[in-house]
C-alpha positions in Angstrom: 75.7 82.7 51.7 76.1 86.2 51.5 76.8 87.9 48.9 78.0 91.8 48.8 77.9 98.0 48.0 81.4 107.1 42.3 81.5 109.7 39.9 81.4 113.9 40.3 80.1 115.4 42.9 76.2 114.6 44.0 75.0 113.2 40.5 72.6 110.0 39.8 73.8 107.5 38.2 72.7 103.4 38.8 74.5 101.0 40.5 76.2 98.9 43.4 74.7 100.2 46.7 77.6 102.6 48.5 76.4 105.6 50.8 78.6 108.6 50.3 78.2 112.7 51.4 79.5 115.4 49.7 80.9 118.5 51.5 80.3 121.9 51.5 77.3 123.9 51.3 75.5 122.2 48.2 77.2 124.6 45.7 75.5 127.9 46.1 73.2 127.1 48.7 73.7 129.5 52.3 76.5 129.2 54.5 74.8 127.3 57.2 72.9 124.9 54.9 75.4 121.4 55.1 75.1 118.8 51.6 76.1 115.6 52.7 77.5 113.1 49.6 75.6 109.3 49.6 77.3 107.2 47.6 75.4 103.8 47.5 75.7 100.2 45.9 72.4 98.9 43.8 70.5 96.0 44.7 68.8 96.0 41.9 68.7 94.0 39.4 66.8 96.1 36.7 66.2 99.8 36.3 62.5 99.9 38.3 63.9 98.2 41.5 67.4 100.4 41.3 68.1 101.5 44.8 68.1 104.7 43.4 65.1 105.3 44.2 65.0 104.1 48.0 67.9 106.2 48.6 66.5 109.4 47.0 63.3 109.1 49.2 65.4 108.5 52.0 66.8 111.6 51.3 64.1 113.5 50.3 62.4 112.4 53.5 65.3 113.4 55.7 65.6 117.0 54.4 62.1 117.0 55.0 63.2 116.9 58.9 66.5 118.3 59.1 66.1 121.3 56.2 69.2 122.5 56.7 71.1 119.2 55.6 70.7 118.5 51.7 71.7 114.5 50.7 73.2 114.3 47.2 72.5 110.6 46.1 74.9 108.5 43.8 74.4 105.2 43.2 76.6 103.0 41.6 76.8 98.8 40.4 78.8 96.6 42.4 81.1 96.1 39.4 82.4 99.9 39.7 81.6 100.7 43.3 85.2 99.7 44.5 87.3 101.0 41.6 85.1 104.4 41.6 84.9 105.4 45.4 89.2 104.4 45.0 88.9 107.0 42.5 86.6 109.4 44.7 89.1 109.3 47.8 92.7 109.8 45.4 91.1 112.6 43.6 90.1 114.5 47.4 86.3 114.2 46.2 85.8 112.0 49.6 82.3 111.0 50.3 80.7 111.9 53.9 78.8 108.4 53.9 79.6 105.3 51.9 77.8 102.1 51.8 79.3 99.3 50.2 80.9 95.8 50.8 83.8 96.1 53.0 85.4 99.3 55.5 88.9 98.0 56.6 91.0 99.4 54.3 89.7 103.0 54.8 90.6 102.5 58.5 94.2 101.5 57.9 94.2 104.2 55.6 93.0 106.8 58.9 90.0 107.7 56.6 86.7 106.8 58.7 84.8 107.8 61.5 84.5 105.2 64.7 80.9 104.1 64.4 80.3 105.7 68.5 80.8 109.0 66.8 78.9 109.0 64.2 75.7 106.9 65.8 73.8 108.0 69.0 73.7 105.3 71.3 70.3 103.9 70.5 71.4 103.5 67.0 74.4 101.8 67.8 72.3 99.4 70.7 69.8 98.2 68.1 72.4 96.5 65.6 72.9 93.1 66.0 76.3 92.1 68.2 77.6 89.4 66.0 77.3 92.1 63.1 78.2 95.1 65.2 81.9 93.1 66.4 82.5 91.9 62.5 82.9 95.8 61.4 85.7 95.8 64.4 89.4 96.6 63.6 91.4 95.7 66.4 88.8 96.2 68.9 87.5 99.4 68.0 84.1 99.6 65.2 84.7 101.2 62.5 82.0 99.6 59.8 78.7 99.9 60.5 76.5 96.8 59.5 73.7 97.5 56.8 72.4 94.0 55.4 73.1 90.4 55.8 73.0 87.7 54.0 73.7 84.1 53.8 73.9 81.7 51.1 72.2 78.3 50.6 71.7 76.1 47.5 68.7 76.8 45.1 67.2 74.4 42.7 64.5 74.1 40.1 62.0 71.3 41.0 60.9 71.1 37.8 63.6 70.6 36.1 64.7 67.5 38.8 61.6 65.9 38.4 62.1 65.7 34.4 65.7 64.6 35.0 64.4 61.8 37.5 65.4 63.3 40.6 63.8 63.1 43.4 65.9 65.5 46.1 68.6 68.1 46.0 71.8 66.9 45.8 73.9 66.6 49.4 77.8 65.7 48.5 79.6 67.5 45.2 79.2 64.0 43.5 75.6 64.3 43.9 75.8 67.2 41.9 77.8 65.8 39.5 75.4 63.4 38.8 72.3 65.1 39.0 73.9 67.7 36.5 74.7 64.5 34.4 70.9 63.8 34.1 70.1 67.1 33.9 72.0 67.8 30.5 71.0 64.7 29.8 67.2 64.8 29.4 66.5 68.1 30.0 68.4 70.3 27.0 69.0 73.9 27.2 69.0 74.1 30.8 72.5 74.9 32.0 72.7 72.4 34.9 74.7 74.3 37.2 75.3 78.1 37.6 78.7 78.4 38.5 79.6 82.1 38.6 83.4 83.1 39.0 82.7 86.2 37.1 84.3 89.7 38.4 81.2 90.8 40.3 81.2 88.1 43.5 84.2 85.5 42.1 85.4 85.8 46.2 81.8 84.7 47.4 81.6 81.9 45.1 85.1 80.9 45.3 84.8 80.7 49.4 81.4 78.3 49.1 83.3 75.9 47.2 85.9 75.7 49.7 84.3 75.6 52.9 83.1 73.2 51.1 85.9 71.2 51.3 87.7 72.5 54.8 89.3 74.9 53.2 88.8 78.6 53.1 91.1 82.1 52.5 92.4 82.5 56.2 93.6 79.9 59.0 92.5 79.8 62.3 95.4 82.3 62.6 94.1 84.8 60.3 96.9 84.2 57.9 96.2 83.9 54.2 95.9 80.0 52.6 94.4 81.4 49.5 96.3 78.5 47.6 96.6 75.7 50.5 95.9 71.9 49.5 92.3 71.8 49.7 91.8 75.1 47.6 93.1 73.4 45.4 91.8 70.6 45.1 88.7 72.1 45.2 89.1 74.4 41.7 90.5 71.3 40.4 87.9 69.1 40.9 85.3 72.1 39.6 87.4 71.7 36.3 87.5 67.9 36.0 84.1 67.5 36.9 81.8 70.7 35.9 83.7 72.7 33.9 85.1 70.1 31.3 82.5 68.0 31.1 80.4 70.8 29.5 78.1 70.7 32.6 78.0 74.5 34.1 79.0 78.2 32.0 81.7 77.6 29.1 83.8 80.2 30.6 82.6 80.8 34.6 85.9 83.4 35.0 83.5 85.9 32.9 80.6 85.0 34.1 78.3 87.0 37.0 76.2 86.3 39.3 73.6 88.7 38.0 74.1 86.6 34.7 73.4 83.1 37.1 70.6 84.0 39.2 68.9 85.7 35.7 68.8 82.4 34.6 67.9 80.9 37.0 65.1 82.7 37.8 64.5 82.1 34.2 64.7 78.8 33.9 67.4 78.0 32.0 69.6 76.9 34.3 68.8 74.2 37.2 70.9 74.5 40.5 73.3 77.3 42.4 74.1 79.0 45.8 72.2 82.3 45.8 71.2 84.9 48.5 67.9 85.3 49.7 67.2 87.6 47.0 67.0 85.1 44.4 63.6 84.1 45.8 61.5 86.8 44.7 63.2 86.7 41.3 62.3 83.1 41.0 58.6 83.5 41.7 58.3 86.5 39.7 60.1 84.2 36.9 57.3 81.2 38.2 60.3 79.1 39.1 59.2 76.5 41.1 62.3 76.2 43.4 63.8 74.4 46.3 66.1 75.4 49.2 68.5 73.1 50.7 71.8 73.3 52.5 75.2 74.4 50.4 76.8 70.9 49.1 80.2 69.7 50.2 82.7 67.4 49.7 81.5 64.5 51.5 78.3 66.2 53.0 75.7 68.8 53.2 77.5 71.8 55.1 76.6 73.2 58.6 78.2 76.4 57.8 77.6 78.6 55.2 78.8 81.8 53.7 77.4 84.7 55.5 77.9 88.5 53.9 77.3 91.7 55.8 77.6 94.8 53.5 78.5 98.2 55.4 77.9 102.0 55.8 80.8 104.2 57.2 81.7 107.5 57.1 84.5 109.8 56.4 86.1 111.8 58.7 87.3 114.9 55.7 84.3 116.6 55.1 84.4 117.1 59.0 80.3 116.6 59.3 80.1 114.5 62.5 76.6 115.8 63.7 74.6 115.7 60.5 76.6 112.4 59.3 75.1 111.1 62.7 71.7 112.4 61.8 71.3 111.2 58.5 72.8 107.9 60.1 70.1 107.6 62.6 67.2 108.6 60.4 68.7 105.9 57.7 68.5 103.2 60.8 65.3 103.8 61.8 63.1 100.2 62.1 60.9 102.1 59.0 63.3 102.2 56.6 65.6 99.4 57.5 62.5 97.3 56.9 61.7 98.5 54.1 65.1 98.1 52.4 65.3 94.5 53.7 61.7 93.5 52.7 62.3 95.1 48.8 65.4 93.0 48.3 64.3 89.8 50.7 67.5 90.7 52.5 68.4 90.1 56.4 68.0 92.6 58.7 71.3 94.4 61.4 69.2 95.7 63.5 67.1 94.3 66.5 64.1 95.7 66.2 63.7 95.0 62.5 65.1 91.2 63.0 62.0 90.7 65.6 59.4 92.5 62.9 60.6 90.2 60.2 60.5 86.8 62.5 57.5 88.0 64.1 54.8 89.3 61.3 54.5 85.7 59.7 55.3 87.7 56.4 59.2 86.3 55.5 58.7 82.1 55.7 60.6 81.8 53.0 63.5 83.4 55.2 63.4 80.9 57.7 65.9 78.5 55.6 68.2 81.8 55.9 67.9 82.5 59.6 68.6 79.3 60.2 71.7 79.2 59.0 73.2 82.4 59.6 74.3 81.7 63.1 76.9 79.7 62.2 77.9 81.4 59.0 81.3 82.1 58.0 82.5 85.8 56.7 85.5 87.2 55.1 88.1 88.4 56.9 86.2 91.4 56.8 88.4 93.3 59.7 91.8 92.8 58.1 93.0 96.1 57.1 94.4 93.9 53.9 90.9 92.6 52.7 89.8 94.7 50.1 93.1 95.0 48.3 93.4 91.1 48.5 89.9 90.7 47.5 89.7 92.7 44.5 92.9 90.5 43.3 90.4 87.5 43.6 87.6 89.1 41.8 90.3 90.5 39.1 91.9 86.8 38.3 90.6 84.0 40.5 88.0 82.6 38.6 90.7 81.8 35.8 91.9 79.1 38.8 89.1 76.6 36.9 91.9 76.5 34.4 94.9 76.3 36.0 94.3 75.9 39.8 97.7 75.6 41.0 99.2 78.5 38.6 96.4 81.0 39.6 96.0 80.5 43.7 99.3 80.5 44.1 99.8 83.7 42.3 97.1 85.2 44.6 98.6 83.8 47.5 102.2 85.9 46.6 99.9 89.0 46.1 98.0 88.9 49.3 101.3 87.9 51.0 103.3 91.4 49.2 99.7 93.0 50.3 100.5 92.2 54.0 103.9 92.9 53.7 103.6 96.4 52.4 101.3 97.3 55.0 
């Protein structure tokens, strides 16, 4: 798996999870009192688990121990984060700390900190190497790593066992024919969830095609975002799930809050989710299964792993309390406690041992599994975001016209590169 995290200065508002500082001195507060601006993505999925409130007791806590550095708080969905913190940086009202889904563009754009200057070395020690070298550019670490995920394929036992089947499907025919069955003799249950809605089309869109050796880069690094096997894979999500009535009516305007709502629900029977899904499925008293992501011709030994990030920007010019905010944020306390509200994976080391180690996270253990040999979106190509936010703009429309719609990403991300 997974997947993914800005309005006037220091106000609340709900939504994707983004860190952000403002400058100054707090508007009227003394000269030598420093409010940084948080600007944070939500991993909630309803108003009483809005990160909102972790990241105002964060702050409150921190103030607490530093009282001469204030934390304005803005959290924002993942729909808006990108387009709003865009916004934030054109307009000059540039966040001190942002945590959201990807960092390389602000490097190419000379915006950001280098991680060794904003975290003390301890800090910067405890995250995890494979995580701490994916928020590189060239060599030098620029994103720092806040959660990880993967993805794997969820199913409801229940609603297999009415539609006579008896394990989780392993090839794309399989689930093809267990959705067949599903429709079948199990109505109102959407048999499969297939979100290529604006919120996480990219994440969706890569399972599929890893799925079938495909993928949005070559070995290379290049962009392939309409090779062969891409498209063969949208086209045979069209001939086989999306005509045939057996997934969402319209997945290009679909989300993947919508998807894992019902499924947690029970009205739909199989997806790939993120860990997270699991605590929405047994507070929804789903009876659910985990298995290994579906491919072409067999059950994948990769799967899609997400990091989201923190980083920090260099123009309100506050180094030393961006790196102690940064360290209190990192602490084992609250990392833990972030990871273990949304069932997310930990960065750090000392909170990966404390979440392998306390017998508490079992139903993890399908997600650690996989993560080591995850695969990640071209996360340090200065191009990324840009070329992503194309694919969450228009490429879930490829169910309808595979050929017409990759290929017209593929010229954007190419006049992305070329412009750089």
């Amino acid at each position: 798996m997974n997947k993914r995290l800005l309005v006037a200065a220091c106000a609340f508002t709900i939504g994707a999870l983004t860190l952000s500082a403002c400058g100054g001195d707090g508007g009227g507060g003394s000269s030598d009192t420093v409010t940084l601006k948080l600007v944070a993505a939500d991993y909630g999925d309803k108003a009483s688990n809005s990160s909102n409130a972790y990241w105002k007791d964060v702050a409150q806590r921190f103030t607490a121990a530093h009282p001469k550095i204030k934390v304005d708080v803005q959290v924002i969905n993942w729909n808006d984060i990108d387009a709003q913190v865009k916004t934030m940086i054109q307009s000059g009202n540039v966040p001190d700390v942002l945590q959201t889904g990807g960092y390389a563009d602000k490097v190419a754009d000379d915006l950001l900190y280098k991680a060794d200057e904003v975290l003390s070395v301890k800090t910067q020690a405890n995250l995890i190497d494979s995580f701490a070298k994916a928020g590189q550019v060239d060599g030098t670490q620029y994103g720092i790593p806040f959660v990880s995920s993967a993805r794997a394929f969820f199913y409801n036992k229940e609603v297999f066992a009415k539609a006579g089947i008896s394990e989780p499907p392993k090839t794309w025919d399989d689930i093809k024919a267990a959705a067949e069955k599903i429709k079948a003799k199990v109505p109102g249950v959407t048999p499969y969830a297939l979100p290529l809605g604006p919120e996480e089309t990219q994440g969706e869109s890569l399972i599929w095609e890893l799925g079938n050796g495909g993928g949005f880069t070559d070995s290379g690094g290049k962009y392939t975002l309409n090779s062969p096997a891409n498209i063969e894979t949208f086209s045979w999500l069209k001939e086989n799930l999306v005509e045939p009535g057996l997934t969402y009516a319209n997945p290009a305007t679909t989300d993947r809050k919508t998807a894992f709502a019902d499924f947690a629900a029970g009205k739909t029977a199989m997806l790939n989710g993120h860990p997270s899904l699991i605590q929405m499925s047994k507070e929804g008293k789903v009876d659910y299964g985990v298995a290994p992501i579906p491919g072409k011709k067999g059950a994948l030994r990769s799967t899609l792993g997400v990091a989201d990030w923190m980083m920090a920007f260099k123009d309100g010019g506050h180094k030393d309390e961006v790196r102690a905010f940064l360290d209190f944020a990192y602490s084992k306390e609250n990392t833990l406690k972030f990871d273990e509200t949304y069932n997310l994976m930990p960065v750090t080391e000392d909170t990966l041992q404390e979440m392998t180690g306390n017998g508490k996270h079992k139903d993890l253990e399908p997600f650690f599994e996989l993560l080591p040999n995850a695969v990640f979106y071209p996360l340090g190509d200065t191009t990324w975001d840009a070329v992503s936010a194309e694919i969450k703009k228009s490429g879930g429309t490829a169910v309808k016209d595979p050929t017409k719609v990759l290929g017209q990403l593929q010229k954007n991300a190419e006049d992305t590169v070329s412009d750089q």
